[in-house]
C-alpha positions as CSV (number, residue, x, y, z in Angstrom):
1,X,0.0,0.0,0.0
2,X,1.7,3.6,-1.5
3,X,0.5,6.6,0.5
4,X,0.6,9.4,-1.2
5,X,1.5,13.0,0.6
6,X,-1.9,13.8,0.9
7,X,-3.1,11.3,2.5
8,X,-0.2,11.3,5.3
9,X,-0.8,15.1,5.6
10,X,-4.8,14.1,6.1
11,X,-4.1,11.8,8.9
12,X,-1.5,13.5,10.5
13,X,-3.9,16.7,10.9
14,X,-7.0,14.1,11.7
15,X,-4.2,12.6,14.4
16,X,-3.4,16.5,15.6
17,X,-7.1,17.4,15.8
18,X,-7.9,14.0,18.2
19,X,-4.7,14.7,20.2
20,X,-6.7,18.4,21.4
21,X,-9.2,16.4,23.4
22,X,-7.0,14.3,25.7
23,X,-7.3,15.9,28.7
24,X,-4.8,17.0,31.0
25,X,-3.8,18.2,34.8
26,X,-3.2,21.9,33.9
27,X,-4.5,23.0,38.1
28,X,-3.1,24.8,40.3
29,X,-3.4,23.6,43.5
30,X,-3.8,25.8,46.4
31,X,-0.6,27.3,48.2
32,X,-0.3,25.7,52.1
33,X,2.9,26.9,53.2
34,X,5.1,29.4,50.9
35,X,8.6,29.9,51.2
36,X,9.7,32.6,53.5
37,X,12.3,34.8,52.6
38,X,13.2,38.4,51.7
39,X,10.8,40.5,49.2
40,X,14.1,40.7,46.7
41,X,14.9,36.6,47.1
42,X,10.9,36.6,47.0
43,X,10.6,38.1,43.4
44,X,13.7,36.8,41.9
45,X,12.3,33.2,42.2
46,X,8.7,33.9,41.2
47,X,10.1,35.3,38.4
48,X,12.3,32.3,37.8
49,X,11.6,29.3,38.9
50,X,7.3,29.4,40.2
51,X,6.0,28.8,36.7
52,X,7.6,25.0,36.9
53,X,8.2,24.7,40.9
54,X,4.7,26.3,42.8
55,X,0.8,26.1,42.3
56,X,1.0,29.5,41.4
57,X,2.1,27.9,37.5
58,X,0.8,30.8,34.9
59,X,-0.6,28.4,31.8
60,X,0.4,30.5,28.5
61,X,-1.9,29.6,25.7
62,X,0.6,27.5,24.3
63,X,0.0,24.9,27.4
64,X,-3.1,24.1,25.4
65,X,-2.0,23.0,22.0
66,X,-0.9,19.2,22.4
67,X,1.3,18.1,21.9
68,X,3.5,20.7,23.0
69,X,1.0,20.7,26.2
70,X,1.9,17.0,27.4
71,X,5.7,18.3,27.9
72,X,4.7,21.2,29.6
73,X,2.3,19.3,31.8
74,X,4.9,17.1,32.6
75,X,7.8,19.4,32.8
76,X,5.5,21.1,35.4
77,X,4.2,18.0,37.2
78,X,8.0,17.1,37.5
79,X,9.4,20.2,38.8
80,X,6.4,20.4,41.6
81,X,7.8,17.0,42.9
82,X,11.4,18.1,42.9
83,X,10.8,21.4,44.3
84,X,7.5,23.3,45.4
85,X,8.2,26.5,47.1
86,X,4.2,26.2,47.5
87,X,4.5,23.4,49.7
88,X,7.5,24.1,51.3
89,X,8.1,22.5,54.1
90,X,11.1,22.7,57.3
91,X,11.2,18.6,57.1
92,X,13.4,18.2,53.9
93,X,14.9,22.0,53.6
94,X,18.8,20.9,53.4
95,X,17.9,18.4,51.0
96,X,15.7,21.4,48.6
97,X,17.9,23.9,49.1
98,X,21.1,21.4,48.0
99,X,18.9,21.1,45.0
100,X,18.2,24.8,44.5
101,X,22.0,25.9,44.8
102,X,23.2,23.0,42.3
103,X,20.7,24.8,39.9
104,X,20.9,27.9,40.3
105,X,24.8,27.5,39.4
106,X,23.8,26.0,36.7
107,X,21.7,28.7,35.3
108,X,19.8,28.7,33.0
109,X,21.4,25.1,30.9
110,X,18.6,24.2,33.9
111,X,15.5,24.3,31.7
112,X,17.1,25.6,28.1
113,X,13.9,25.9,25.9
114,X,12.0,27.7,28.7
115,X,14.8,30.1,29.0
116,X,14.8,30.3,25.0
117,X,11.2,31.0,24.7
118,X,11.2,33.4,28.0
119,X,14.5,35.3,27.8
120,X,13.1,38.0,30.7
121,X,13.0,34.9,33.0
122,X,16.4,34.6,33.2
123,X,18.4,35.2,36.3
124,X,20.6,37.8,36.3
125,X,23.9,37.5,38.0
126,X,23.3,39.9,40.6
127,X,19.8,37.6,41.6
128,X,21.4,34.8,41.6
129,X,24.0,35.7,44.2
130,X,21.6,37.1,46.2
131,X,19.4,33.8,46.3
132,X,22.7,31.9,46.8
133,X,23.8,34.4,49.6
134,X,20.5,33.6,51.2
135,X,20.9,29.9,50.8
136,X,23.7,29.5,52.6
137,X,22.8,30.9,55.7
138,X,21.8,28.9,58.6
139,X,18.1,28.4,59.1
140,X,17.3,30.5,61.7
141,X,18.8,33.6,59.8
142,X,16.5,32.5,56.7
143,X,13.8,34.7,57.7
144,X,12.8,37.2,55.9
145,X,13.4,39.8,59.3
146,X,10.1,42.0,58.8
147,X,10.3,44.5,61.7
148,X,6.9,44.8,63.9
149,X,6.1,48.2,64.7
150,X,4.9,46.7,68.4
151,X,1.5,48.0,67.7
152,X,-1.1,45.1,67.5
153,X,-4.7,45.3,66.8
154,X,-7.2,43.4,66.7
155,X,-10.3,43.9,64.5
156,X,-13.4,43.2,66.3
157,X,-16.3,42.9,64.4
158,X,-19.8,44.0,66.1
């Protein structure tokens, strides 16, 4: 049996079409313990690393096409088990932030083709010795120091 261009073109669009409909994990579940740290350690990873390692993932339109929207489910799905910053907990935090200094040295070789297609999420150097800086210290300086003013109110309601 010959198959003619055509006919391969036909059935791969027909095969693209189907592929639309298989449905995938694309939620973001809710956040039950962020990472604590300082506002500037604080943005420099949301704009890094939250779109593959939090529930706070922002789905582009392109995490709807399939196939390309498997590999992003995945890549996602993956990088929530490795690291989640939404679910971080005091348990296992040598062991994440081992795994958070080995790639952040690595920069971004990390994830290539999500730093190809988002250039502005790129670390610069000056972030990412400042997230290293804050890695290294011990736990108990870790926290993000937010002064109280010693005033504390309640709100009652009536």
């Amino acid at each position: 049996m010959t198959l003619s261009l055509k006919s391969i073109g036909s059935w791969s669009v027909l095969s693209l079409m189907i592929m639309q409909f298989i449905p995938l994990n694309r939620i973001n579940p809710p956040v039950v313990s962020d990472i604590q740290t300082p506002y500037a350690v604080k943005n420099s990873l949301k704009k890094a690393c939250y779109d593959c390692h939090s529930n706070e993932t922002v789905w582009r339109g392109i995490a709807y096409i399939a196939p390309i929207s498997w590999m992003l489910s995945s890549t996602v799905s993956t990088g929530r088990n490795v690291v989640n910053f939404s679910i971080w907990n005091n348990e296992k935090r040598k062991l994440k932030q081992a795994e958070i200094i080995k790639v952040i040295a690595e920069g971004p070789r990390h994830r290539q083709f999500y730093y190809i297609c988002n250039p502005e999420k790129q670390l610069d150097a000056r972030e990412r010795t400042m997230i290293m800086e804050w890695l290294n210290k011990p736990a108990h300086e870790q926290s993000p120091h937010i002064k109280n003013s010693g005033y504390n109110r309640q709100d009652k309601t009536l």
